[in-house]
Structures are given as structure tokens and as C-alpha cells.
C-alpha positions in Angstrom: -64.7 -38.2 -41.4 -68.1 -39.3 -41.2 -68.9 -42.3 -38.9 -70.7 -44.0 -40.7 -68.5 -44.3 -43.9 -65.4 -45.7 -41.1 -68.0 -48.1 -40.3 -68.6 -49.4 -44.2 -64.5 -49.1 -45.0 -64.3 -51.5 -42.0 -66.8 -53.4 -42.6 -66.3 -53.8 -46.0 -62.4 -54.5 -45.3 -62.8 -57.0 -42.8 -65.2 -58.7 -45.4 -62.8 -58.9 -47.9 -60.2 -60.3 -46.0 -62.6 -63.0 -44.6 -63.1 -63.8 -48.1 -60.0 -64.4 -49.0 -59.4 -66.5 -46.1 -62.3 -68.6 -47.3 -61.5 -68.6 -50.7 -57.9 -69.9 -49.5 -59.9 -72.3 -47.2 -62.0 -73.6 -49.9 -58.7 -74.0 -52.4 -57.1 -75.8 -49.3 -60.4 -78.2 -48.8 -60.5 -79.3 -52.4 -56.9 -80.4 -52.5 -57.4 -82.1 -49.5 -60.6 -83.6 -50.9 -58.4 -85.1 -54.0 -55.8 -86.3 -51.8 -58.3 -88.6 -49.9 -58.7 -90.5 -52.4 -55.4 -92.2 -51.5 -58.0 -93.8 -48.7 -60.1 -95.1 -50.5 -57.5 -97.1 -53.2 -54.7 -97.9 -50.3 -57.0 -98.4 -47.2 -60.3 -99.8 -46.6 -63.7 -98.6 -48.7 -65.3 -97.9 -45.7 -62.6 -95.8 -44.3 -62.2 -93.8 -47.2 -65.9 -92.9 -47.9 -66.0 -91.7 -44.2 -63.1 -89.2 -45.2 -64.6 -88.4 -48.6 -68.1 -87.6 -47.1 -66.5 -85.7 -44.3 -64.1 -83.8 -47.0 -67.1 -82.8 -49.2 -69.2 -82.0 -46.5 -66.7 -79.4 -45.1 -66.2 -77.8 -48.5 -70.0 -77.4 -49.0 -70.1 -75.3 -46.1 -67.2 -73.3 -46.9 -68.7 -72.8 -50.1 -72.1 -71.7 -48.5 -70.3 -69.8 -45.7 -68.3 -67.9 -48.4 -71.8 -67.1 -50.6 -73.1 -65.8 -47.4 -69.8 -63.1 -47.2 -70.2 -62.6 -51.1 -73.9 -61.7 -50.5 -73.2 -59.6 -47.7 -70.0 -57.7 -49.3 -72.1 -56.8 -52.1 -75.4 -55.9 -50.6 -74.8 -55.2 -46.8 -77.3 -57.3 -45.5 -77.2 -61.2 -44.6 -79.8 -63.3 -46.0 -81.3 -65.6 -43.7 -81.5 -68.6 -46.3 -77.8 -68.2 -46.5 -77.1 -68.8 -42.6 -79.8 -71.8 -42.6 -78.5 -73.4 -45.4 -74.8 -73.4 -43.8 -76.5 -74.0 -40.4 -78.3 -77.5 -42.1 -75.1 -78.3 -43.9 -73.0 -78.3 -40.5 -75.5 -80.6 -38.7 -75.6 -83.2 -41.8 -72.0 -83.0 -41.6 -72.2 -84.1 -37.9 -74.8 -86.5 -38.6 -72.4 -88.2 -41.2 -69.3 -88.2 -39.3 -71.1 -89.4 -36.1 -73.2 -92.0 -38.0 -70.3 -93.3 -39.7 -67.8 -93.4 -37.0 -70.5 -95.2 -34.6 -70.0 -93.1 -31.3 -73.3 -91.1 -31.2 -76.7 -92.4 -29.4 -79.7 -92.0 -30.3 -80.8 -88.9 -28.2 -78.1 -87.0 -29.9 -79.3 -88.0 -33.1 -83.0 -87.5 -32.2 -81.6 -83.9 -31.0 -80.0 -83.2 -34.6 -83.0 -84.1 -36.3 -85.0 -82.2 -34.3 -82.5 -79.1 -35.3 -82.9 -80.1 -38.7 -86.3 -80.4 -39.1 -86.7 -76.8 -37.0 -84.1 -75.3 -39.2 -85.6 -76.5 -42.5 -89.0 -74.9 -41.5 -87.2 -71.8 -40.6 -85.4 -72.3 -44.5 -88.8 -72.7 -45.8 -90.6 -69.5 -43.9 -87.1 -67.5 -45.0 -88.3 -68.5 -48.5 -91.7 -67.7 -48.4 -91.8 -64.8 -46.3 -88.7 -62.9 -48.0 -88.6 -59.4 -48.4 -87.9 -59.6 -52.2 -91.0 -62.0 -52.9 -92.9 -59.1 -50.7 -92.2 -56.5 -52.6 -92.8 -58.3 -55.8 -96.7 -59.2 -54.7 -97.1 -55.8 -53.4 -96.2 -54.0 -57.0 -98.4 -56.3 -58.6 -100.9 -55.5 -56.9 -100.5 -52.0 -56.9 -100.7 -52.4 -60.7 -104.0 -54.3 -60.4 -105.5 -51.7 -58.5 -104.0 -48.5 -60.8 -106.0 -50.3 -63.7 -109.6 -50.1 -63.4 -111.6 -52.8 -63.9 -114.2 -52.9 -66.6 -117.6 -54.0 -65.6 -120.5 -55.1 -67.9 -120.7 -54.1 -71.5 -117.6 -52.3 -71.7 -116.0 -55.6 -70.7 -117.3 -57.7 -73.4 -116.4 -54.8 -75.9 -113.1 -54.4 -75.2 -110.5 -57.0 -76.7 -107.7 -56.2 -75.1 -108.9 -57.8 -71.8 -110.7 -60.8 -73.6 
């Protein structure tokens, strides 16, 4: 047996069962979710929302984590936008719980916004630098140079390019 088909039958194994963890992880997270609301009716507002935010926060990166395995299961390759987006959504979720449960200063916030802003520049470079937009611009241009230009009078004569 070849090596390297082991290597994708594990791979591609391993995958799958992280992906049904996650789906059961994401399954688990929205029920939870629902049943937080309890906090919010029985207990104080303020209470509650801090549950709720933390709640939806955690399945947003589950969500995002389990794209990121979806994506990879089907293409073999990880997309960077994937692991930044995750990345931010973890530090929001910090920010949020910390912010609402009071016990963070504000070097440790200054830190995470620090890691935010650097991880949304790396998002944004991910984005505009991707191979797929790459290789988009590149066959359009190697159309525009297969088609010759027309110069002068033959320009003015021909409609097609009016």
C-alpha cells in the first residue's frame, strides 16, 4: 500500500470523526444555549445575558471551527480566513466574558485588542492575497494579452470593441 494513500485514509478518518464530535458539540452548545434562558426569566438580567453571550459566543466558534474541518475534509488544505476568523471569535469571547464578569485590567484588555487588531490585518491580507483571487487576476490577464489590441483605424472600424 502506498504511503501516501494511508496517509489521506487517516487523515481523512480522523477528520471525520472530529467532525462528528463537533457536530455533537455544536448540537450539545445549542441546547445548552436554550436552556440559559432559564437565567435570564428566574435570575437577574444581567446574569443571564453574561451566560447568553458566553453561550452564543462558544457556538460561533464551534460553528467556525467545524467549517474549518468541512473545508479541509473536502479540499485538503486549511484556509487561513478560516483559522483567523475562529482565532478573532475566541478572543471576543474572552473579551466578553472578562468584561462582563469585571476581573480583567486593562493591560490584558489592551493585549487582546492588540491581538485583535493584528489578527484582523492578518484576515484582511488572507483576503486579499488569496490564492483563489490570484489565480483569477492572472487568467484575466492572460486573456487580455491573448487578444490583440487594435490600434488606430482598425479600432474605430471595428464594433465589437466600441
Amino acid at each position: 500500500m502506498d504511503s501516501l494513500k494511508l496517509f489521506k485514509q487517516v487523515t481523512d478518518a480522523i477528520t471525520t470523526i472530529i467532525l462528528y464530535v463537533l457536530l455533537l458539540a455544536l448540537i450539545v452548545g445549542m441546547a445548552k444555549t436554550l436552556l440559559e434562558i432559564r437565567f435570564i426569566v428566574f435570575e437577574s438580567l444581567e446574569s443571564g445575558f453574561n451566560h447568553m453571550v458566553t453561550s452564543v459566543l462558544t457556538v460561533f466558534i464551534v460553528i467556525d471551527l467545524f467549517k474549518a474541518f468541512v473545508d479541509y475534509h473536502e479540499h485538503d488544505r486549511i484556509k487561513l480566513t478560516d483559522i483567523t476568523d475562529a482565532t478573532i471569535l475566541i478572543v471576543l469571547r474572552e473579551i466578553a466574558v472578562g468584561l462582563y464578569a469585571q476581573k480583567f485590567g486593562y493591560e490584558y484588555v489592551l493585549s487582546l485588542a492588540v491581538l485583535l487588531l493584528v489578527l484582523g490585518v492578518i484576515r484582511v491580507l488572507a483576503v486579499q492575497y488569496s490564492p483563489a483571487s490570484r489565480s483569477s487576476n492572472y487568467q484575466v490577464s492572460l486573456k487580455e494579452e491573448t487578444q490583440p489590441s487594435k490600434t488606430g483605424l482598425s479600432a474605430m472600424l471595428d464594433p465589437v470593441q466600441n
